[in-house]
mmCIF file of the N, C-alpha and C atoms, coordinates in Angstrom:
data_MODEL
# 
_entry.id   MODEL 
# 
loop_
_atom_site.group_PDB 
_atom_site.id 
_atom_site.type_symbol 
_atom_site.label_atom_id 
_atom_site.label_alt_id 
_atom_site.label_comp_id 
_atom_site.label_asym_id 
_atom_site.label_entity_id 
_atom_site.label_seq_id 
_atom_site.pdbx_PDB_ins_code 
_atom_site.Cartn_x 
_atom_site.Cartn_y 
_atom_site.Cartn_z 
_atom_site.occupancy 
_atom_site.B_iso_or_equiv 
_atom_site.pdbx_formal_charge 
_atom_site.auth_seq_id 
_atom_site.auth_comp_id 
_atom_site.auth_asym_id 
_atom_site.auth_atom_id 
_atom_site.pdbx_PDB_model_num 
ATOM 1   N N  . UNK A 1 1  ? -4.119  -21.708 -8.545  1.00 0.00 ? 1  UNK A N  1 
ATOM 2   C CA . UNK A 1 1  ? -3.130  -21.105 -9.426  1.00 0.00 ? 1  UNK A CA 1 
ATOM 3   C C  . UNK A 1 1  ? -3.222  -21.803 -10.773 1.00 0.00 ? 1  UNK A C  1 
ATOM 4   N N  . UNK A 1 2  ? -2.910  -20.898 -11.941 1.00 0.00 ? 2  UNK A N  1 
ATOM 5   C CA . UNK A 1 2  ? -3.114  -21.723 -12.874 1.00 0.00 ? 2  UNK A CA 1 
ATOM 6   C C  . UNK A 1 2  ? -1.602  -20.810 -13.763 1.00 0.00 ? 2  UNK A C  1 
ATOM 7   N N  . UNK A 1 3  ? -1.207  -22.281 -14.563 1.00 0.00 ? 3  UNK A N  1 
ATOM 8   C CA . UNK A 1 3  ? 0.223   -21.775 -15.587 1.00 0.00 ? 3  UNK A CA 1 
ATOM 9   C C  . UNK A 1 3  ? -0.132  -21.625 -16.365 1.00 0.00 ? 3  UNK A C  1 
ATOM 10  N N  . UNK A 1 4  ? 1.057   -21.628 -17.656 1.00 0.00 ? 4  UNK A N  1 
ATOM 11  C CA . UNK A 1 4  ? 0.628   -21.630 -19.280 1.00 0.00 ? 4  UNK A CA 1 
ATOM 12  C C  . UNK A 1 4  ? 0.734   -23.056 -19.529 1.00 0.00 ? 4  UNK A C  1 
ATOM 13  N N  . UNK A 1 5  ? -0.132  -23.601 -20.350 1.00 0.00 ? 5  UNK A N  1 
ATOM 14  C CA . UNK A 1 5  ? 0.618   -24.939 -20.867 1.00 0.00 ? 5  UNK A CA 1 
ATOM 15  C C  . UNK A 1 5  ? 1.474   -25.035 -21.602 1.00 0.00 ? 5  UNK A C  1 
ATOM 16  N N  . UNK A 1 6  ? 2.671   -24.348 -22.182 1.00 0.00 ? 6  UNK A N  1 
ATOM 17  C CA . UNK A 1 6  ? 3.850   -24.992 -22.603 1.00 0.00 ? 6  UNK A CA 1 
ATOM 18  C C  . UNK A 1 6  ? 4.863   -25.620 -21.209 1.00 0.00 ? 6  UNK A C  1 
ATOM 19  N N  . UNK A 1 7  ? 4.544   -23.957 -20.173 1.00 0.00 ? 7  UNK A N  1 
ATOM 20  C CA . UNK A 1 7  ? 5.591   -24.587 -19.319 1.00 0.00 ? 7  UNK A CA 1 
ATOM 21  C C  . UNK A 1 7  ? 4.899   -25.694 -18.435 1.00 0.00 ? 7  UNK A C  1 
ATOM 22  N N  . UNK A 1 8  ? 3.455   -25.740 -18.165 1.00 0.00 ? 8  UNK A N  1 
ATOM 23  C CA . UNK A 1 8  ? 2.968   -26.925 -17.510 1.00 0.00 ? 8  UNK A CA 1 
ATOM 24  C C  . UNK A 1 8  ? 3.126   -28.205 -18.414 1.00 0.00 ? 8  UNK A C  1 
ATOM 25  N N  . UNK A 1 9  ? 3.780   -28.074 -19.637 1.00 0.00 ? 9  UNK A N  1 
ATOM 26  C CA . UNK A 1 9  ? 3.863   -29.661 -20.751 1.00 0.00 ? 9  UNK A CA 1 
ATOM 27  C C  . UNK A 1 9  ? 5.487   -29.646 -19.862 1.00 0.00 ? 9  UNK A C  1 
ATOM 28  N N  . UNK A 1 10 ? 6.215   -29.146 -19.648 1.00 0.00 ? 10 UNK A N  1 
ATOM 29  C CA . UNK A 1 10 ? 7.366   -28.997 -19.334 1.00 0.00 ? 10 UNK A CA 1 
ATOM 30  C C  . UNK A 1 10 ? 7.641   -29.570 -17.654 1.00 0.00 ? 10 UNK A C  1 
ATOM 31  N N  . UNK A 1 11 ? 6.512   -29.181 -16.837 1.00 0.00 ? 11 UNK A N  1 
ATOM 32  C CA . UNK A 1 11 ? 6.754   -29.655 -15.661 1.00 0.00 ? 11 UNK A CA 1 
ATOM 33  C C  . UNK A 1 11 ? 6.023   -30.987 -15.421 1.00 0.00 ? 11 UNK A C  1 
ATOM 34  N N  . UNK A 1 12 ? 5.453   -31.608 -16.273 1.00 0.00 ? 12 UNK A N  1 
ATOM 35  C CA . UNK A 1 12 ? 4.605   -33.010 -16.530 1.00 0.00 ? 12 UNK A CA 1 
ATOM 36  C C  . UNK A 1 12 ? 6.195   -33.429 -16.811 1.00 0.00 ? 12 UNK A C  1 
ATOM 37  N N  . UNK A 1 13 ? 6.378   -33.542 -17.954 1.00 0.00 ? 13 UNK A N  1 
ATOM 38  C CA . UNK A 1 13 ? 7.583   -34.279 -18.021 1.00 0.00 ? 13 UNK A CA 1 
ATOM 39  C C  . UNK A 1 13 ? 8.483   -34.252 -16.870 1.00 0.00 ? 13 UNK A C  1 
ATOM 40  N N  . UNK A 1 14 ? 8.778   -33.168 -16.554 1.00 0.00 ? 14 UNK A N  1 
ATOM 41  C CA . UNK A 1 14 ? 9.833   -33.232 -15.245 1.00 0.00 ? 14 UNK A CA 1 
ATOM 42  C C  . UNK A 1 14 ? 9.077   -33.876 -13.851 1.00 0.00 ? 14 UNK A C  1 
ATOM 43  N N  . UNK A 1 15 ? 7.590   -34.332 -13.691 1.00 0.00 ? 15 UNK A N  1 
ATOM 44  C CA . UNK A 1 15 ? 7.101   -34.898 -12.811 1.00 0.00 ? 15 UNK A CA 1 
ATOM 45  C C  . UNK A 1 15 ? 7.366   -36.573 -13.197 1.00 0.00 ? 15 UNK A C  1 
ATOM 46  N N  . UNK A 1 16 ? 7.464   -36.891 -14.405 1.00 0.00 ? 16 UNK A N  1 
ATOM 47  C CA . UNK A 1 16 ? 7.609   -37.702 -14.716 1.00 0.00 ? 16 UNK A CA 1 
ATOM 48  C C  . UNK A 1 16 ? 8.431   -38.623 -14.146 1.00 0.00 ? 16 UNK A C  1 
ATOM 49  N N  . UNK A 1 17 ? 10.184  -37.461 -14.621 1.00 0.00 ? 17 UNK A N  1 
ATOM 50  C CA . UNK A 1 17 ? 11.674  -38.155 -14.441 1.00 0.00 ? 17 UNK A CA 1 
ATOM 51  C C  . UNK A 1 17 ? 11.581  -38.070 -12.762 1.00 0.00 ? 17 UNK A C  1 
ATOM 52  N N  . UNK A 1 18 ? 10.573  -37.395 -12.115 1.00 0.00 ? 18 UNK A N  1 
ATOM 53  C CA . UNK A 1 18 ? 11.235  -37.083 -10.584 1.00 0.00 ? 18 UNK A CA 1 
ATOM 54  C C  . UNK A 1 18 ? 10.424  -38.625 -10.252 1.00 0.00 ? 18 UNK A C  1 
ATOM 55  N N  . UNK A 1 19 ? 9.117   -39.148 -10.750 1.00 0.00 ? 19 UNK A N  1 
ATOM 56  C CA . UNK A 1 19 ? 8.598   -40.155 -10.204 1.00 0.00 ? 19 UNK A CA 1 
ATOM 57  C C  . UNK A 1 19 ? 9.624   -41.342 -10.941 1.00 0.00 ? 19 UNK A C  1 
ATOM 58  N N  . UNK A 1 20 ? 10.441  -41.559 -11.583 1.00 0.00 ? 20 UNK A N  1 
ATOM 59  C CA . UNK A 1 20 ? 10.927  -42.913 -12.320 1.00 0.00 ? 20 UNK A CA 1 
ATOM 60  C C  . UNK A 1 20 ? 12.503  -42.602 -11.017 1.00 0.00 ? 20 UNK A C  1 
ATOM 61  N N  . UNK A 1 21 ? 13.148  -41.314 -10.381 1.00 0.00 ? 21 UNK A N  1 
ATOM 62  C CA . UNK A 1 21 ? 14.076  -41.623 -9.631  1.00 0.00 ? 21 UNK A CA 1 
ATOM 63  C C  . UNK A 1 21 ? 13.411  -41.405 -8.344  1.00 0.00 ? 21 UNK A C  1 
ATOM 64  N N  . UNK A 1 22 ? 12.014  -41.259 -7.898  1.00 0.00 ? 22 UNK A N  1 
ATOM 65  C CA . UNK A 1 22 ? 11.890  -41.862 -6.982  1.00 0.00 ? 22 UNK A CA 1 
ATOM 66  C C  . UNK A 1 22 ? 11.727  -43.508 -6.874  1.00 0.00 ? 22 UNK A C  1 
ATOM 67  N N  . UNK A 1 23 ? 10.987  -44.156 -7.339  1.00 0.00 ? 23 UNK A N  1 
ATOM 68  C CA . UNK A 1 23 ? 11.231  -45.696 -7.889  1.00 0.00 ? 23 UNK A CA 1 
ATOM 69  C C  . UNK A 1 23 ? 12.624  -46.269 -8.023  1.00 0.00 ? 23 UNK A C  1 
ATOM 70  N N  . UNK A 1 24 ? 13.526  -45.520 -7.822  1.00 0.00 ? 24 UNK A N  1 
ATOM 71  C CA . UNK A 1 24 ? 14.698  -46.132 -8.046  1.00 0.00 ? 24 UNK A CA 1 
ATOM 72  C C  . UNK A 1 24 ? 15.636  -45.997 -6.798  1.00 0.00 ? 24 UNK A C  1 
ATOM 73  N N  . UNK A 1 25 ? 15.262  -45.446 -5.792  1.00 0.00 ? 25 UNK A N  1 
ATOM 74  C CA . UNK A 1 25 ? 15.362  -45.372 -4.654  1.00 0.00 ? 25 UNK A CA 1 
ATOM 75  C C  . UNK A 1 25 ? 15.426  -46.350 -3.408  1.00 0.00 ? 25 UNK A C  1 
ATOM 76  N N  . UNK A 1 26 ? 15.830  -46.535 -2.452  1.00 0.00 ? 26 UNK A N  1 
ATOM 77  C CA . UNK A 1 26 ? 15.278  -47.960 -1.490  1.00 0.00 ? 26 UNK A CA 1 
ATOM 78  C C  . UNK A 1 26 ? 14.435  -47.073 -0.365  1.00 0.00 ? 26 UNK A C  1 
ATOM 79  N N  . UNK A 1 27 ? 13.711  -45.972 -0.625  1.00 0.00 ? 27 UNK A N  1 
ATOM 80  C CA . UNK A 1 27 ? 12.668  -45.579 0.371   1.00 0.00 ? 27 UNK A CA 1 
ATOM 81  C C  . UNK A 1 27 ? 11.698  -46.623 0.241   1.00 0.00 ? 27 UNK A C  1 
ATOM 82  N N  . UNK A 1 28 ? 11.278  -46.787 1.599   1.00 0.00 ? 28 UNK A N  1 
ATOM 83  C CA . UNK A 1 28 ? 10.241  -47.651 1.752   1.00 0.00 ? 28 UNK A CA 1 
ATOM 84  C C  . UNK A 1 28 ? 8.762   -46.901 0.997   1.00 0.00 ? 28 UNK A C  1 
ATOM 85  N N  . UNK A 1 29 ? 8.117   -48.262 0.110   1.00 0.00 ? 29 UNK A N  1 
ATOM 86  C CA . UNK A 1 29 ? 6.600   -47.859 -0.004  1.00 0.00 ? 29 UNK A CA 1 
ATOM 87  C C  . UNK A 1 29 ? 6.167   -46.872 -0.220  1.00 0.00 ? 29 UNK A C  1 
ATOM 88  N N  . UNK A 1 30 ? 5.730   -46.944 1.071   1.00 0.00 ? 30 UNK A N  1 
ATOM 89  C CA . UNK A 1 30 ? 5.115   -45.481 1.765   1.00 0.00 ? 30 UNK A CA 1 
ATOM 90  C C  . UNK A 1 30 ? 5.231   -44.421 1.503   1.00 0.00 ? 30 UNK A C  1 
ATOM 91  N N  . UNK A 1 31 ? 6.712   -44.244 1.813   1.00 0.00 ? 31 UNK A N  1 
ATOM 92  C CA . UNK A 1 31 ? 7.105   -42.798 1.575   1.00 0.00 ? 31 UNK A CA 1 
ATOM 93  C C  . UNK A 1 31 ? 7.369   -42.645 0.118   1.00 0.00 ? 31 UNK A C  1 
ATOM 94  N N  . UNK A 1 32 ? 7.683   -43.613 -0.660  1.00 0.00 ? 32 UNK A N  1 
ATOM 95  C CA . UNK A 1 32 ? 7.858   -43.530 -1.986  1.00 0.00 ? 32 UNK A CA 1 
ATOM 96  C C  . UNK A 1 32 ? 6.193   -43.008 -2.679  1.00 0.00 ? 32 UNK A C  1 
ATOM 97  N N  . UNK A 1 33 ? 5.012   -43.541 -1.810  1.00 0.00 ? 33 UNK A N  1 
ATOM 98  C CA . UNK A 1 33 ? 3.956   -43.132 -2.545  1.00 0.00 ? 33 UNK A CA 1 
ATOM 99  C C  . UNK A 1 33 ? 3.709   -41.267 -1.890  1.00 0.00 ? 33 UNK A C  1 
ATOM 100 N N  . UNK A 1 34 ? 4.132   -41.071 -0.903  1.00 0.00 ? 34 UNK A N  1 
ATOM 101 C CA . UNK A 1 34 ? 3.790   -39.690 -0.290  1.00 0.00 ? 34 UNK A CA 1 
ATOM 102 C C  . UNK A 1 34 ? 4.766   -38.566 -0.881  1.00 0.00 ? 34 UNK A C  1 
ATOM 103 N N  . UNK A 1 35 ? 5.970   -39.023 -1.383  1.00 0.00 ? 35 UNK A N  1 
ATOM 104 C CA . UNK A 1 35 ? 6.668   -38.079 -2.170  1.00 0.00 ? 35 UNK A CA 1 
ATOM 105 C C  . UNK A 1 35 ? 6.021   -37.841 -3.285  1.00 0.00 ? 35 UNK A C  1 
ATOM 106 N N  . UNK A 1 36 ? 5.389   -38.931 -3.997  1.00 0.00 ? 36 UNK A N  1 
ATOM 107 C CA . UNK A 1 36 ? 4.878   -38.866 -5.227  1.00 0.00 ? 36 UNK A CA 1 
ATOM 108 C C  . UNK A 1 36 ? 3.621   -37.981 -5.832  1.00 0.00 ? 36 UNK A C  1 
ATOM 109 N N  . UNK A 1 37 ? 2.469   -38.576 -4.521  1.00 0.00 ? 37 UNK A N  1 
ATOM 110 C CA . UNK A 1 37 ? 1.140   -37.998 -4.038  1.00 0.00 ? 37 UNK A CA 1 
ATOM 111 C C  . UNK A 1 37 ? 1.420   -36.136 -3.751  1.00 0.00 ? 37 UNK A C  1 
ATOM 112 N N  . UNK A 1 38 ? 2.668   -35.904 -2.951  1.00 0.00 ? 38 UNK A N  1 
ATOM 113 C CA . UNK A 1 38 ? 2.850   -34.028 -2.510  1.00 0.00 ? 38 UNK A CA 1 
ATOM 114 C C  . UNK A 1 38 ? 3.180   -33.908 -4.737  1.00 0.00 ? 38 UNK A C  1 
ATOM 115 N N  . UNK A 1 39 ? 4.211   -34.493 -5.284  1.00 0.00 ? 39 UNK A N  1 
ATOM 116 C CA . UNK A 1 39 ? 4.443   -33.965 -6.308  1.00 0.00 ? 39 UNK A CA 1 
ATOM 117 C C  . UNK A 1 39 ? 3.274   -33.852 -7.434  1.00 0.00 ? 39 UNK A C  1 
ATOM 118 N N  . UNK A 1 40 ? 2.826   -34.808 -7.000  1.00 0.00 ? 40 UNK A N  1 
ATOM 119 C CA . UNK A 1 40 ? 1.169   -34.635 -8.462  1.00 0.00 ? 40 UNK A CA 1 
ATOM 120 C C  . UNK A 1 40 ? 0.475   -33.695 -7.860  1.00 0.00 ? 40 UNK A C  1 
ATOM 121 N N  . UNK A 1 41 ? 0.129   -33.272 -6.577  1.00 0.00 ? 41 UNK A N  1 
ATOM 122 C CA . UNK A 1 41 ? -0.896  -32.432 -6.145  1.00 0.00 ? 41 UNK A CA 1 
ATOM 123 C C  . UNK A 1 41 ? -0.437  -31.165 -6.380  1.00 0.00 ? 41 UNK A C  1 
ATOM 124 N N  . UNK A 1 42 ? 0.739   -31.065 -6.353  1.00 0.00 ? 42 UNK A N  1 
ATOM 125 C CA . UNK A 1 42 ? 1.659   -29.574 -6.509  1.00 0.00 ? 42 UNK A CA 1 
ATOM 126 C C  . UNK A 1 42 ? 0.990   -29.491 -8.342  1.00 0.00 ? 42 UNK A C  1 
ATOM 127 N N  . UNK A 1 43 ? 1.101   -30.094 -8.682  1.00 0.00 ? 43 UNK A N  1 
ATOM 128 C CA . UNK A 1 43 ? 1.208   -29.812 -10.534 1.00 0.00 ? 43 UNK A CA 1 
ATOM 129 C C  . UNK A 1 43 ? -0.057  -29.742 -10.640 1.00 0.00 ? 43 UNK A C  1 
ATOM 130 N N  . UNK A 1 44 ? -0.900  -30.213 -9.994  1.00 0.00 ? 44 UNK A N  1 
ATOM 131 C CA . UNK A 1 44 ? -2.541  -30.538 -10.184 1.00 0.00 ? 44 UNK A CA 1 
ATOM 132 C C  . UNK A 1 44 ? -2.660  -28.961 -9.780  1.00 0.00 ? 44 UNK A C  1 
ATOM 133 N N  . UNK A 1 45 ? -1.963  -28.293 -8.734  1.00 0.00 ? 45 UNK A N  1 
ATOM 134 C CA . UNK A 1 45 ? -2.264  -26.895 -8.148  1.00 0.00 ? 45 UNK A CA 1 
ATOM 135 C C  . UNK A 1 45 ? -2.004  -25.790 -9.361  1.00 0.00 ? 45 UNK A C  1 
ATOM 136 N N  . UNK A 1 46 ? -0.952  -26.088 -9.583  1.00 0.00 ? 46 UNK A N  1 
ATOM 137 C CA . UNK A 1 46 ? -0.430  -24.808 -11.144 1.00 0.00 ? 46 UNK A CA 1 
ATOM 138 C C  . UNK A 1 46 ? -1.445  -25.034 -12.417 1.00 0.00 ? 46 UNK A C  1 
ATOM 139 N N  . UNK A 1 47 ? -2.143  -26.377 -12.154 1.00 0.00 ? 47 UNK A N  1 
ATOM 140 C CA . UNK A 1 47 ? -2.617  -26.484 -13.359 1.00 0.00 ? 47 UNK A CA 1 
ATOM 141 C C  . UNK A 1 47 ? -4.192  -26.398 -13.329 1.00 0.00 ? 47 UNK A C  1 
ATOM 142 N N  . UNK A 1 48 ? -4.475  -25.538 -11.753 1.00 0.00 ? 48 UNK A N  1 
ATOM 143 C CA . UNK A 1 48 ? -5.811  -25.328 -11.409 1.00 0.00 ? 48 UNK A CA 1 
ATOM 144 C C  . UNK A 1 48 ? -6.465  -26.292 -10.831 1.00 0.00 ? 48 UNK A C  1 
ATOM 145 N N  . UNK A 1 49 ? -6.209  -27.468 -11.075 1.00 0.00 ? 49 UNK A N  1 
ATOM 146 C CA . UNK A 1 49 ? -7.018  -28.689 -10.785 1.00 0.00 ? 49 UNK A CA 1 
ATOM 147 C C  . UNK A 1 49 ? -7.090  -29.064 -9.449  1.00 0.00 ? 49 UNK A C  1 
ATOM 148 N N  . UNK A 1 50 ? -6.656  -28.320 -8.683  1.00 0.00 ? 50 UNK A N  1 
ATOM 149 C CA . UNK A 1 50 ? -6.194  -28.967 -6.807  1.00 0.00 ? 50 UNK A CA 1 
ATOM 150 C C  . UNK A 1 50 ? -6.804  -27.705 -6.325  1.00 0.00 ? 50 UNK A C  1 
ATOM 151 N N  . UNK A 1 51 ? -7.246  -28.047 -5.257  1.00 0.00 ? 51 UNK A N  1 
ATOM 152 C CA . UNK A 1 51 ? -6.942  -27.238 -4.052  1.00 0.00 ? 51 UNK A CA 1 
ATOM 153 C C  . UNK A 1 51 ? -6.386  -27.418 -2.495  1.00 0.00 ? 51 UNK A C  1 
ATOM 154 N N  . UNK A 1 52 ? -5.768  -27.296 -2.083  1.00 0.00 ? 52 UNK A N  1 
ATOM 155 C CA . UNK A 1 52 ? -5.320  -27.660 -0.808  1.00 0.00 ? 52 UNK A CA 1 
ATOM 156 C C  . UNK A 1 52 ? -6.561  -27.572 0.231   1.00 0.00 ? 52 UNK A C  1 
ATOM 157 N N  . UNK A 1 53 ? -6.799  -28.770 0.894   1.00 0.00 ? 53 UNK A N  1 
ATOM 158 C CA . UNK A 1 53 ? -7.801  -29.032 1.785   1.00 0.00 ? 53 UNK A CA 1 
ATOM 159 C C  . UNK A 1 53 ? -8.845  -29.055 1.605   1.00 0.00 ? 53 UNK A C  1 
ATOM 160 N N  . UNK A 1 54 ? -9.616  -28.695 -0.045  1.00 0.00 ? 54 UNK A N  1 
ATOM 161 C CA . UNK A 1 54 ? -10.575 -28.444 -1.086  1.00 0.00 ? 54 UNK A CA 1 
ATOM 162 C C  . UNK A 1 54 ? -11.162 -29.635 -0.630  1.00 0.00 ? 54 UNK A C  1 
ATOM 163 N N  . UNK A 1 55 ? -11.088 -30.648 -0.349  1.00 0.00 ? 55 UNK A N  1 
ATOM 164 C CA . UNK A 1 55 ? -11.491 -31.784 -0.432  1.00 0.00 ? 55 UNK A CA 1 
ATOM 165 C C  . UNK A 1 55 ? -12.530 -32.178 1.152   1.00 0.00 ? 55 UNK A C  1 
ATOM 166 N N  . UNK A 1 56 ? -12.125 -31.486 1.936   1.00 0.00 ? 56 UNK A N  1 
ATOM 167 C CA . UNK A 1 56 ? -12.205 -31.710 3.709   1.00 0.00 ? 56 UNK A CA 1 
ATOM 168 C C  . UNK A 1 56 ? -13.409 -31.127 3.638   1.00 0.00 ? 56 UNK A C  1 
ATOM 169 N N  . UNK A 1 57 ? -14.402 -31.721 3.977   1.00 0.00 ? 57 UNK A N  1 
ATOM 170 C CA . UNK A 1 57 ? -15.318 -31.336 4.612   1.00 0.00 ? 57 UNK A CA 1 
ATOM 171 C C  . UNK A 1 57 ? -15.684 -31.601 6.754   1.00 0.00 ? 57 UNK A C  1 
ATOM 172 N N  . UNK A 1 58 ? -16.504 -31.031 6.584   1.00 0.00 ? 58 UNK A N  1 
ATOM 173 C CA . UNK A 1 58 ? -16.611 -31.171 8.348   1.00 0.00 ? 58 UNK A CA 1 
ATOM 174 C C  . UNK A 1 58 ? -16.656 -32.509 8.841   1.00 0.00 ? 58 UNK A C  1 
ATOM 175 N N  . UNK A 1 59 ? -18.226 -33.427 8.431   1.00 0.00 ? 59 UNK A N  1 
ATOM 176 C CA . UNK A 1 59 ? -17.782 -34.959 8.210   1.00 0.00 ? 59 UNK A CA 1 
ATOM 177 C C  . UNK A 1 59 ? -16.616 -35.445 8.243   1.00 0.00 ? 59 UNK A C  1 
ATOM 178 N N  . UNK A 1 60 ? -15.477 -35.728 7.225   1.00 0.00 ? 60 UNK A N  1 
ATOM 179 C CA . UNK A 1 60 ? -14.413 -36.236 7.346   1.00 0.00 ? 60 UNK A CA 1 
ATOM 180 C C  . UNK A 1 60 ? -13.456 -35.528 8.592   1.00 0.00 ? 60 UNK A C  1 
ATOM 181 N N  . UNK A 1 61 ? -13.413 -34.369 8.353   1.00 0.00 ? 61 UNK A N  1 
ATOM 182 C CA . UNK A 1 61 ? -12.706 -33.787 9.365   1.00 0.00 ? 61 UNK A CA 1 
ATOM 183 C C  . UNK A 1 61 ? -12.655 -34.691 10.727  1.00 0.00 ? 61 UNK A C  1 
ATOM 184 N N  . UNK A 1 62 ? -14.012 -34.684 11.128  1.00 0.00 ? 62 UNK A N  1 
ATOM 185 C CA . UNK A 1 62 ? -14.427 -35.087 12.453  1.00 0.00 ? 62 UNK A CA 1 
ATOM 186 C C  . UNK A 1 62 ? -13.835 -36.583 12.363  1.00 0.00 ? 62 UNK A C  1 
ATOM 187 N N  . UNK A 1 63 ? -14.182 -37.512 11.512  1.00 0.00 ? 63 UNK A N  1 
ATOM 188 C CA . UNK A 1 63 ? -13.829 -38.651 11.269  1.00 0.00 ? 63 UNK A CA 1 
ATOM 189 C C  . UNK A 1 63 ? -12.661 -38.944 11.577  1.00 0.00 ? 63 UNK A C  1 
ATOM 190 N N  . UNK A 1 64 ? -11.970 -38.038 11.221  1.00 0.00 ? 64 UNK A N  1 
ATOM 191 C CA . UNK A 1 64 ? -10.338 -38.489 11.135  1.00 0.00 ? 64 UNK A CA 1 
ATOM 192 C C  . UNK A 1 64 ? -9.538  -37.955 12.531  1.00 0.00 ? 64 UNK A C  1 
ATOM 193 N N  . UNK A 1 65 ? -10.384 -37.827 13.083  1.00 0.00 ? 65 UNK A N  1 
ATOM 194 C CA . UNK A 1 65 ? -10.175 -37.092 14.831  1.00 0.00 ? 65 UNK A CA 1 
ATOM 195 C C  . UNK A 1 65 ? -9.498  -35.714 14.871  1.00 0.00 ? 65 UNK A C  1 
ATOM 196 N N  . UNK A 1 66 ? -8.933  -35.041 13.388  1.00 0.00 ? 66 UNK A N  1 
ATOM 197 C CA . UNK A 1 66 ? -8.411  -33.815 13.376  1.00 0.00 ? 66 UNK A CA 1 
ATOM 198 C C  . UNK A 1 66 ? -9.517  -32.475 14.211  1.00 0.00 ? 66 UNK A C  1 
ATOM 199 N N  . UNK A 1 67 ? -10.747 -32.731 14.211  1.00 0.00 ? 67 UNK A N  1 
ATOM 200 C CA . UNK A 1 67 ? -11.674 -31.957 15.085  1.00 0.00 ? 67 UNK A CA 1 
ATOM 201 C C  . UNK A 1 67 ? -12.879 -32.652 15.732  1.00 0.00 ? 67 UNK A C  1 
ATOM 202 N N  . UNK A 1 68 ? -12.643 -32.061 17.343  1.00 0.00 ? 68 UNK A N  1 
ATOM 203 C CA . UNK A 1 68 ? -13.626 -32.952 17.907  1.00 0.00 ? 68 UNK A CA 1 
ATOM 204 C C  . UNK A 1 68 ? -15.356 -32.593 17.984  1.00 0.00 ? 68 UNK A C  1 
# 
């Protein structure tokens, strides 16, 4: 999917404020980095740059025990 860039300058910033009140949060770590990681990949998606699972090849697949 791809946006316009005014409103993708618009949802950068708002990725911004959502990552400075996640940081301000007492979620552990972790989950503080996996909220963060779903929100950049979402914006990376509108802004063409992602693809969901784009990345998986059969190799890794297998690797990661998701297929035997």
């Amino acid at each position: 999917m791809k946006t316009n860039s005014q409103h993708l300058a618009r949802i950068n910033d708002l990725l911004v404020q959502y990552k400075q009140e996640i940081e301000g949060t007492t979620m552990k770590p972790l989950s503080k980095k996996t909220y963060t990681i779903h929100a950049q990949n979402f914006v990376r998606w509108i802004s063409g740059e992602f693809v969901p699972g784009g990345n998986l090849n059969t190799k890794q697949i297998t690797e990661t025990g998701i297929v035997d």
